[in-house]
C-alpha positions, 0 to 999 in steps of 0.5 A: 947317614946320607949328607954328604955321600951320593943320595940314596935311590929307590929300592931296585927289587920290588917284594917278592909274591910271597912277601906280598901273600904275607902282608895280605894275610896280616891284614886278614883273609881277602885283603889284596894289595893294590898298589907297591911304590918304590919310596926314595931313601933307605941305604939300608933297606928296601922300602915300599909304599903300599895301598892294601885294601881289606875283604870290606873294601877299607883301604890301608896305606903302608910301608914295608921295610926289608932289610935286603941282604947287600944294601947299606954300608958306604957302598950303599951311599950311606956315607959314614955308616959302617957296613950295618946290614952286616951288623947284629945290633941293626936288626929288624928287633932294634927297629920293633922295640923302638917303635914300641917305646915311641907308641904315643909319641906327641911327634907322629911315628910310624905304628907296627902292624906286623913283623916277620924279623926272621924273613920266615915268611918274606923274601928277606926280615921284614915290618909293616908299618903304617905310612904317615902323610908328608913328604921329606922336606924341600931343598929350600924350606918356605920358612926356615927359621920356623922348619928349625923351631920345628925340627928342635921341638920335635927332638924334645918329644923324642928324647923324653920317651921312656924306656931308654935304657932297654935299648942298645947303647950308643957306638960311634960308626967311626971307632978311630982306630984308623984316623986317616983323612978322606980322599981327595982331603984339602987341609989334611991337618983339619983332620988330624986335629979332628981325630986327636980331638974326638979320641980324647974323653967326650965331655958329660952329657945326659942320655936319652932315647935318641934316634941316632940318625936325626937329620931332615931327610928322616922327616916328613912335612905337610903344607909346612908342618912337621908331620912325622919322623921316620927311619927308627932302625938305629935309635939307641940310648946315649948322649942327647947331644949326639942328635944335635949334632948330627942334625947340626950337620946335615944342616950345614951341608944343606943350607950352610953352617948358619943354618946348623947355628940357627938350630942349636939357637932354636933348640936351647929356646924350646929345652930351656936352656942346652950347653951343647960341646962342640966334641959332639959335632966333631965327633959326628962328622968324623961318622962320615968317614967310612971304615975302610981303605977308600974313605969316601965322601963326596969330593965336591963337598969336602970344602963345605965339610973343612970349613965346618970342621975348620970352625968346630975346631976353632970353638974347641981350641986347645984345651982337652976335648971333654974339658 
């Protein structure tokens, strides 16, 4: 997660002339790349924009996406994640069988042109995949009220995919065996209530497929659409609940906690009907403590972050968390 960490930077190495050599081979023989962009993002990855023109003189816009041995983890700038380069379950596989099961998706996904998740052929494991029209969303949407409508509709398409269970299960990047507050922490109390709340039983909740890393810079708009979703590298099955929230987040430390309430308004309006636990969001926001000694956030954000989790506290009160 990127919300309350440094922003992540471009990708620093460009792919290697053999890497390039493979993509033109995948797009058959006399393509030529005729243009590599850095793309903003991608703690995790390496990510560049391509233009390939084939031996007919067709040209095709893509995106390489190499998992570069060193980039992620709070290191990296993600924030909450763990070190996920590190991790077997964050793979180039994990990303190919999402991408699989989003085929025909009424939300517009990147499509899979190729894979080398091996890095036989690349400088590192790497896809091609096909480049969406947009850009990630304004510091300050145009219309709010319909970006979030917006946002909670395209959640729906996401959560009905089928296939679910064929991906691996939801695990919290924070596992709580550590419950510490971050540095530079104001109310130190706020997080020891926090922690004690999120280690108790997490409340019912149906599971789908979920992105597991929904917030608005994993989106792409045009002329004030959405026009895609991107960044599919930990969808997982588990609690729809665990999109909401993390959206909801980043929401609040974007544009305020108001924002976060609007979104759950809007998206209890387009599902019909959504009882969404409070547990999920302090569950959520404890992911961006990172498991180490440092527990980074960005100190200039921690009273924004202590006044959300101050009234995420409030709503679960003293009962038991999943109650």
């Amino acid at each position: 997660m990127t919300h309350a960490s440094a922003p992540c930077r471009p990708a620093g190495s460009p792919p290697t002339r053999a890497t390039l050599r493979w993509v033109e081979e995948c797009l058959g023989r006399g393509a030529e790349v005729r243009m590599i962009r850095p793309l903003p993002g991608g703690c995790a990855h390496a990510n560049h924009a391509l233009l390939v023109e084939s031996r007919s003189g067709s040209p095709h816009r893509l995106v390489l996406r190499r998992w570069v041995p060193g980039r992620g983890g709070p290191s990296g700038g993600t924030g909450g994640r763990l070190a996920r380069s590190a991790d077997p379950e964050f793979s180039p596989e994990r990303e190919i069988a999402a991408l699989t099961l989003l085929t025909g998706c009424e939300v517009p996904t990147p499509t899979l042109v190729a894979a080398d998740p091996a890095g036989a052929y690349c400088d590192a494991p790497a896809l091609l995949i096909s480049r969406l029209v947009g850009h990630p969303p304004r510091p300050a949407p145009d219309d709010l009220p319909e970006y979030l409508i917006q946002l909670a509709a395209a959640l729906l398409s996401v959560h009905a995919r089928g296939g679910a269970s064929t991906m691996p299960p939801y695990v919290p990047y924070n596992r709580l065996d550590r419950p510490a507050a971050p540095r530079g922490a104001q109310r130190p109390s706020l997080w020891e209530r926090a922690f004690t709340a999120a280690a108790g039983p997490a409340p019912d909740a149906p599971y789908r497929f979920i992105h597991r890393d929904y917030q608005p810079d994993n989106t792409l708009w045009s002329y004030g659409r959405l026009t895609g979703i991107v960044d599919w590298s930990e969808t997982s099955y588990g609690p729809a609940a665990v999109d909401i929230a993390h959206m909801r987040l980043a929401l609040a430390l974007r544009y305020g906690p108001p924002a976060a309430e609007r979104f759950l308004t809007k998206f209890d309006q387009v599902s019909g009907g959504y009882p969404h636990h409070p547990y999920w969001d302090v569950r959520c926001l404890l992911d961006l403590l990172p498991e180490d000694d440092g527990r980074i956030l960005d100190e200039a954000k921690i009273p924004l972050v202590e006044d959300y989790l101050a009234a995420l506290l409030a709503e679960l009160g003293p009962s038991t968390p999943g109650a």
